[in-house]
C-alpha positions in Angstrom: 19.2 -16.9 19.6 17.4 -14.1 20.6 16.2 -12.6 17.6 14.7 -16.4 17.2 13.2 -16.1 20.6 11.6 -12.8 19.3 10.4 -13.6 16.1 8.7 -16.5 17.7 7.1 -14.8 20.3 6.4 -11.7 18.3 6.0 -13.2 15.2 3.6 -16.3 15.4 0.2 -17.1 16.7 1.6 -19.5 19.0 4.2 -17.2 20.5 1.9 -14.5 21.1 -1.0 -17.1 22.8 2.2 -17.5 25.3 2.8 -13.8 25.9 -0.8 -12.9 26.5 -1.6 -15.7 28.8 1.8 -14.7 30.8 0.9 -10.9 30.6 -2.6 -11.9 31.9 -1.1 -13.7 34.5 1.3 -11.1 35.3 -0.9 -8.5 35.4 -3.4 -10.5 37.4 -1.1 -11.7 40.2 0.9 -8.2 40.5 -2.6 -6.4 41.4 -3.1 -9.4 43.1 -0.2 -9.4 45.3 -0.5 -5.7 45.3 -4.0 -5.4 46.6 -3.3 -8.1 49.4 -0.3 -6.4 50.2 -2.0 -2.9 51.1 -4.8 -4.8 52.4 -2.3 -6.7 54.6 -0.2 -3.2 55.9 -3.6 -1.6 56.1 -4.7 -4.1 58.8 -1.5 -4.2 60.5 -1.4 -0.8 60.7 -5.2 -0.7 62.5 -3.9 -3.7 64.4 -1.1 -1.6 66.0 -3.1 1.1 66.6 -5.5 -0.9 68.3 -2.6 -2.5 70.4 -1.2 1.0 71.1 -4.4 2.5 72.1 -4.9 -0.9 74.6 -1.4 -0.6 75.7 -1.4 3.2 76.7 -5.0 3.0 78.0 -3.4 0.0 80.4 -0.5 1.6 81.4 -2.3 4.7 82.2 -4.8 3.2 84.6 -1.6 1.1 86.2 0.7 4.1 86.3 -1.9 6.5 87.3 -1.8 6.2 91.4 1.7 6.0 91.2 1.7 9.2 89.1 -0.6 10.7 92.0 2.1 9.5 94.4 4.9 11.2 92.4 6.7 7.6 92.8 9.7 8.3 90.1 10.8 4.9 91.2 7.6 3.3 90.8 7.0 4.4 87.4 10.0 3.5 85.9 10.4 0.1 86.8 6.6 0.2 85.6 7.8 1.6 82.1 10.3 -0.8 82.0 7.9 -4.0 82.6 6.8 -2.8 78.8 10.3 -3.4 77.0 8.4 -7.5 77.1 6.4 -6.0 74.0 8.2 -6.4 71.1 7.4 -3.7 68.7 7.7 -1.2 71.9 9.7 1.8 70.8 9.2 4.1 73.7 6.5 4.4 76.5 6.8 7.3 78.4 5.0 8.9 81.7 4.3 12.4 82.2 2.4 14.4 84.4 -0.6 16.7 83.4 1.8 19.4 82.1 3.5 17.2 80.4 7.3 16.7 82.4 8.9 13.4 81.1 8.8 11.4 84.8 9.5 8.2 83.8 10.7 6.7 80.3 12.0 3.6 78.4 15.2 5.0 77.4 16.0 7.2 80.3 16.8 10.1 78.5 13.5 12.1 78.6 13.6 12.6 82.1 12.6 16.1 83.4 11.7 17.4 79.6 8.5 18.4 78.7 6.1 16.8 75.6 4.8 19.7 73.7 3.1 18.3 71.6 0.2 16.6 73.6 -3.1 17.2 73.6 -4.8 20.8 74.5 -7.5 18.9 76.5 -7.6 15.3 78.6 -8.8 12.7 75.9 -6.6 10.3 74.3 -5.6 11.4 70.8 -2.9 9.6 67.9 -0.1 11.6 67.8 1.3 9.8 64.9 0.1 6.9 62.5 2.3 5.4 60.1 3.9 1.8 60.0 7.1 3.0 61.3 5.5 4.8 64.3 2.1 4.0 66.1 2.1 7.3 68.8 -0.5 7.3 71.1 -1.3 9.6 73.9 -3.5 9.0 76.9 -4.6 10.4 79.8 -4.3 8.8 83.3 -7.2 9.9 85.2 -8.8 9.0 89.0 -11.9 9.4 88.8 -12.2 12.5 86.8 -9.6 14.0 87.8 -6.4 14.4 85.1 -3.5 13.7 86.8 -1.3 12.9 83.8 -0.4 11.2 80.9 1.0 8.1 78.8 2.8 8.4 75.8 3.1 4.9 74.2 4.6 4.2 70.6 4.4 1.1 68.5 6.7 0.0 65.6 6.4 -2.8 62.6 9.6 -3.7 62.3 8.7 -7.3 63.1 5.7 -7.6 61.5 6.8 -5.2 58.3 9.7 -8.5 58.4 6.5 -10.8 58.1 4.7 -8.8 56.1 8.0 -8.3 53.1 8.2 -12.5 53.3 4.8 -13.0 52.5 5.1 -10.0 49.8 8.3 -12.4 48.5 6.5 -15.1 49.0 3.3 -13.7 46.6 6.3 -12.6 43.8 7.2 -16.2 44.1 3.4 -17.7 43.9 3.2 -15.1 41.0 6.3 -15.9 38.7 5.3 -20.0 39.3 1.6 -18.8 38.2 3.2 -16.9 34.9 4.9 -19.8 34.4 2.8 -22.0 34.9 0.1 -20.5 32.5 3.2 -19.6 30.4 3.4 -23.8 30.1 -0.1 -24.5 29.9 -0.6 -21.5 27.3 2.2 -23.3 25.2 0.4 -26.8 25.3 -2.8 -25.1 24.2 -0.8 -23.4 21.7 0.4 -26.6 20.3 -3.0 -28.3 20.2 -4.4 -25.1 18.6 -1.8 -23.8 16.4 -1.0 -27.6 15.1 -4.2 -27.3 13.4 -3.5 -24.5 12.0 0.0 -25.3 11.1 -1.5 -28.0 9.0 -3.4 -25.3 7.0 -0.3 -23.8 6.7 1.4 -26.8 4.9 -1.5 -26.9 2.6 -0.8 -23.4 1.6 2.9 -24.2 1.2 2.2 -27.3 -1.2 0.0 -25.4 -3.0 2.1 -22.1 -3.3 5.2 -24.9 -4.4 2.5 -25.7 -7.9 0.4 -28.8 -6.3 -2.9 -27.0 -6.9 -4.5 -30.5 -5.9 -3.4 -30.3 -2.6 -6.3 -30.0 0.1 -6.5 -29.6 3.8 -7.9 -33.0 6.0 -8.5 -31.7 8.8 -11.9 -32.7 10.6 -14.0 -31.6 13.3 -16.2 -28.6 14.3 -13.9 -26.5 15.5 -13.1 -23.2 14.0 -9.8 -24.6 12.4 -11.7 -27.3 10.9 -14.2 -24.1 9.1 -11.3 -22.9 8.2 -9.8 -25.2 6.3 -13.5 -26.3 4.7 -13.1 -22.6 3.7 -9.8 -22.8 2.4 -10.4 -25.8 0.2 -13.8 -24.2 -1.1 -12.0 -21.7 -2.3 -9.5 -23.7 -3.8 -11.6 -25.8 -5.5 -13.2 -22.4 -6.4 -9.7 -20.9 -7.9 -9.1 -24.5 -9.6 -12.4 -24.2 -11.5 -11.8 -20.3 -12.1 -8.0 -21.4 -13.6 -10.0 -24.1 -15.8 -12.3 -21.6 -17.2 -9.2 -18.8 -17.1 -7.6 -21.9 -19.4 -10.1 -22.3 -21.2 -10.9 -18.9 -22.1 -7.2 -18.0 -23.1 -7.1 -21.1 -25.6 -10.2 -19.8 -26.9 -8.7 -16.1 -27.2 -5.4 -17.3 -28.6 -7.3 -19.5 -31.2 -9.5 -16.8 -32.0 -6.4 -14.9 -32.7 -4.7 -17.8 -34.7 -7.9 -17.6 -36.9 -8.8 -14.2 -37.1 -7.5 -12.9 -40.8 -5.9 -9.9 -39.2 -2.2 -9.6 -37.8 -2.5 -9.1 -34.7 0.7 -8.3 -31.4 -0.6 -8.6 -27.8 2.2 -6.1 -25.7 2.2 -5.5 -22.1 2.0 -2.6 -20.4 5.3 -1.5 -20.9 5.4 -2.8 -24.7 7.0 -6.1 -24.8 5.3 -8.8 -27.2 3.0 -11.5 -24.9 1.5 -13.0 -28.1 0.9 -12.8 -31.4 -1.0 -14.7 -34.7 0.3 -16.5 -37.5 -0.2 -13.9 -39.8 1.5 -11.2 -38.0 4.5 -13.7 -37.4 4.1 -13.9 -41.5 4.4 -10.0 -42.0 6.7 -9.7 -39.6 9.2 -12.4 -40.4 9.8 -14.2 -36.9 8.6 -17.3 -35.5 6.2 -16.9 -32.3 9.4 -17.9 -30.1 11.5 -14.9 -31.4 8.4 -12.8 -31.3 7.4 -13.5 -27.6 9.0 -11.2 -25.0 10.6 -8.8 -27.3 10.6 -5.2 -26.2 9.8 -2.5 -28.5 13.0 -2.0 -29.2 14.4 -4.6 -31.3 17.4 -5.0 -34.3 15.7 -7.8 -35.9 13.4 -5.3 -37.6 12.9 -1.3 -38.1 9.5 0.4 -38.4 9.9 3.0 -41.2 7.9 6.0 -42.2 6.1 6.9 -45.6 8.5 8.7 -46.5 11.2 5.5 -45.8 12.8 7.0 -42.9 13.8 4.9 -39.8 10.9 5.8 -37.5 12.2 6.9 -33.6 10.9 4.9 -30.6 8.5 7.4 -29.4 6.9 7.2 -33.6 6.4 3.0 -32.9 2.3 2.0 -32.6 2.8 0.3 -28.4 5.1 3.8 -27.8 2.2 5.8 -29.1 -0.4 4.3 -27.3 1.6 4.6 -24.0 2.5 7.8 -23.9 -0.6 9.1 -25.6 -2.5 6.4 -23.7 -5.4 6.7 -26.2 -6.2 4.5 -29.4 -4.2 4.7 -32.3 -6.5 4.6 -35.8 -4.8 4.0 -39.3 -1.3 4.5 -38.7 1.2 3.6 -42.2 4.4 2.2 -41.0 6.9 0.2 -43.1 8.2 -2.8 -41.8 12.1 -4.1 -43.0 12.6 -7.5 -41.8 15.1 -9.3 -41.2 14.1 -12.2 -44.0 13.9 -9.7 -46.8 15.0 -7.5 -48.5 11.8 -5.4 -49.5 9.9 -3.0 -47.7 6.3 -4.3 -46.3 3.7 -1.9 -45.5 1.3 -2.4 -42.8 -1.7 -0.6 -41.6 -1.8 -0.2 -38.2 -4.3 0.5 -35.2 -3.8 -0.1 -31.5 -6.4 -0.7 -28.9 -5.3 0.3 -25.5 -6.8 -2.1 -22.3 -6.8 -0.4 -19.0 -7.5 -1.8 -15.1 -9.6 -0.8 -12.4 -6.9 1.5 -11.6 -6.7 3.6 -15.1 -3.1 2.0 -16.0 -2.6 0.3 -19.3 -2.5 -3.2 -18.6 -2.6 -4.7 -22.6 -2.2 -3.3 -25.8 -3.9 -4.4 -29.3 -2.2 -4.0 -32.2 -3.4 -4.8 -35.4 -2.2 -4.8 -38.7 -3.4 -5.3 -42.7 -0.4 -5.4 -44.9 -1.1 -2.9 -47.7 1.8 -3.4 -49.8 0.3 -3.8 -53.0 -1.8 -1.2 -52.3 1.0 1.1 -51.3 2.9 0.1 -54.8 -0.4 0.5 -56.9 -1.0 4.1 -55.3 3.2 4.9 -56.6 2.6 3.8 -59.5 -0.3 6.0 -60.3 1.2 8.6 -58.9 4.4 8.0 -61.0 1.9 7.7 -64.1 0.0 10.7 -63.3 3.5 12.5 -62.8 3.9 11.5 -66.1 0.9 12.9 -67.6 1.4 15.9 -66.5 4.4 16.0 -68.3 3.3 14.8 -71.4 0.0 17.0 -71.0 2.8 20.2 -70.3 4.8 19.3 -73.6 1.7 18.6 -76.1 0.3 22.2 -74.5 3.4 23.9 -75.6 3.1 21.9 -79.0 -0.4 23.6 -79.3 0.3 26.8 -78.4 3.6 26.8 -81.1 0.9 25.3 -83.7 -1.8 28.2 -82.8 0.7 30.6 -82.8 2.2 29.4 -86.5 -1.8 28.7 -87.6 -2.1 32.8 -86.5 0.5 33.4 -88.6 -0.8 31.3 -92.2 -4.4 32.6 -91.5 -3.3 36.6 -90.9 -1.3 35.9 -94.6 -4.8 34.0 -96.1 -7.2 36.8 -95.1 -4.7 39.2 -96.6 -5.1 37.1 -99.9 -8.8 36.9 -100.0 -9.1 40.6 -99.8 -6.6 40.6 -102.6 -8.6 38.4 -105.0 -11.8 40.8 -103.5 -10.5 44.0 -104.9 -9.7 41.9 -108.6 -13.2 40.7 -108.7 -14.5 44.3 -108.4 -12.2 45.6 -111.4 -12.9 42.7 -113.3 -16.8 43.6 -112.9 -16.1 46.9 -114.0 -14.2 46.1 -117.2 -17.4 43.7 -118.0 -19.3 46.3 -117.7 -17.6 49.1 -119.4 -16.6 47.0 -122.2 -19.8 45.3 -123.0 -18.6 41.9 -122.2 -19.0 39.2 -125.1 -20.5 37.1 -123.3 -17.4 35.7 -121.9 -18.2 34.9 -118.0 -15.2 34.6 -116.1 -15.5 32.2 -113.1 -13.8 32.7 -109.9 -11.5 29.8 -110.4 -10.7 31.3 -113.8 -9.9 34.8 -112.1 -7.7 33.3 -109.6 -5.9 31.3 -111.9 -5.6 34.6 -114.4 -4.5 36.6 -111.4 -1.9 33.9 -110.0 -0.4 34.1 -114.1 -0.2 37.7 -113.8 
């Protein structure tokens, strides 16, 4: 109960209009009551000061023959005429040195008042509530014959004076609640306005976005809640174009001939295009909200290795938090059996604050073209090795042709030498005529 007491007071607009408006009054009425109350034991005070001072000064011109007289008698029954005032606490009768001669209580009789005046002139002794003391001379003529000591309480009118202070608490807590009351009607008529804002706000938090606020007037609820349906009408036609703009963006991506995954900012899948549904193997439902991390498909590397977490395109652009530009990946999916190879780049989208707020990836499947560059390299691997085996073919036919031509030149120098002797017979001999052709000579010389 009273942390609901609390809460509303504390806690609403209505609570806290009651609060102030009783604090006001509080504060109002206590310096208020406080200020009339000084004012009130202020005047009192000079009030019995002034009675004291009339008092003593009458007393003193009654008393002071009979002072003169030295009429002990006299002056007491004249002190005790005095006990009629009722705030009288003592009135006492001295002579000019000051011996007690006659007092209201008897008891002073024969002492001595130190404590009075140097000089003959009336003087307060004391001023306070409790105790008005006044002293006065009694004088004939001008002659100071003695003196009058009068004192004045307020017990009475300090009585008086605490029922009207009671009385002023009183006025004051009817005031506070009072105002307390009429601060909770206001409340109501005010804050009932504004409460009708607030169930506006409520409908349209629960999804009526077509809910507006009727309120009418020219007060500054009523601009309020113009305000509030301006903007609403404002964020209904922002949502429309937001709408509008996203269906525009997601069929731009259904058309666009590039796979392409939309991840958050901490790498699950918001969207993606036909095409990368395609490479991938999944359907747009099984796509959407999948995390990085996922069995129904394994990134691989070139060389066909499961590739880690931190190795995926979304985990490299979050923890490098920079672009990522033509990055091979292998893709085994859960539909078949074969390896797809994808191209991949990743566009990073930050906010005002610097965080990743959406990542881009986008990927060309380059499959064939991942195939076509293994099999040239397989054929060119195979070159080679042809190209190694018909080189050591050569070199064993150079090394054999080395071999025939070292055993011709040592023929032809051979058939050389023949030729020579052969002139020389000719010559010696005085051929016959007989010419003997090369061919003849070889043939002669291969007989022989």
């Amino acid at each position: 109960m009273m942390n609901r007491l609390y809460r509303f007071l504390v806690g609403t607009l209505r609570g806290r209009l009651i609060v102030g408006v009783a604090m006001v009054h509080a504060v109002m009425m206590a310096l208020f009551i406080g200020d009339l109350t000084l004012r009130q034991r202020a005047m009192l005070l000079e009030r019995q000061v002034d009675e004291a001072v009339a008092l003593s000064q009458g007393l003193a011109t009654s008393a002071a023959g009979w002072i003169a007289a030295n009429d002990i008698a006299g002056l007491q029954e004249l002190v005790e005429v005095q006990r009629r005032y009722p705030e009288l606490l003592f009135a006492i009768l001295a002579d000019k040195e000051g011996r007690v001669l006659a007092d209201t209580g008897n008891s002073r009789q024969g002492l001595y008042l130190l404590d009075l005046p140097h000089e003959a002139r009336q003087a307060v002794i004391s001023n306070v509530p409790a105790l008005v003391d006044i002293a006065t001379p009694a004088m004939i003529g001008e002659r100071h014959i003695g003196w009058v000591r009068i004192g004045i309480g307020q017990k009475m009118a300090g009585k008086k004076l605490d029922d009207i202070t009671r009385s002023g608490v009183a006025y004051a807590l009817g005031a506070i609640l009072i105002g307390s009351l009429i601060a909770w009607i206001m409340g109501q008529l005010i804050t009932r306005r504004l409460y009708a804002i607030q169930d506006t706000i409520g409908k349209v938090r629960s999804g009526n976005h077509m809910a507006r606020s009727s309120l009418t007037g020219e007060d500054e609820a009523c601009v309020l809640a113009g305000e509030f349906n301006s903007m609403l009408d404002a964020l209904a036609e922002r949502d429309r174009e937001l709408r509008a703009s996203e269906e525009r963006y997601r069929s731009l991506i259904r058309k666009v001939q590039t796979a392409i995954i939309l991840h958050d900012g901490e790498g699950r899948i918001l969207n993606s295009n036909p095409l990368a549904q395609k490479l991938l193997g999944l359907s747009e439902e099984q796509l959407c909200g999948k995390a990085m991390v996922d069995p129904e498909w394994h990134f691989l590397g070139e060389d066909g290795a499961v590739l880690p977490i931190a190795k995926y395109p979304a985990s490299l652009v979050l923890s490098t938090r920079q672009p990522l530009r033509d990055y091979v990946i292998g893709v085994r999916r859960p539909d078949k059996a074969d390896v797809a190879w994808m191209l991949v780049n990743g566009e990073p989208d930050y906010d005002d604050a610097g965080e990743i707020t959406l990542i881009i990836v986008s990927f060309v499947d380059i499959t064939a073209r991942k195939y076509a560059e293994e099999a040239i390299q397989f054929q060119a691997t195979e070159l080679e090795k042809r190209v190694k085996q018909r080189t050591t073919e050569l070199e064993e036919m150079n090394i054999e042709l080395q071999r025939l031509n070292r055993l011709f030149v040592g023929r032809e120098l051979r058939m050389v030498e023949l030729k020579k002797k052969i002139r020389q017979l000719e010559h010696v001999n005085g051929s016959n005529h007989h010419i003997i052709d090369d061919s003849g000579a070889t043939e002669s010389e291969e007989k022989r």
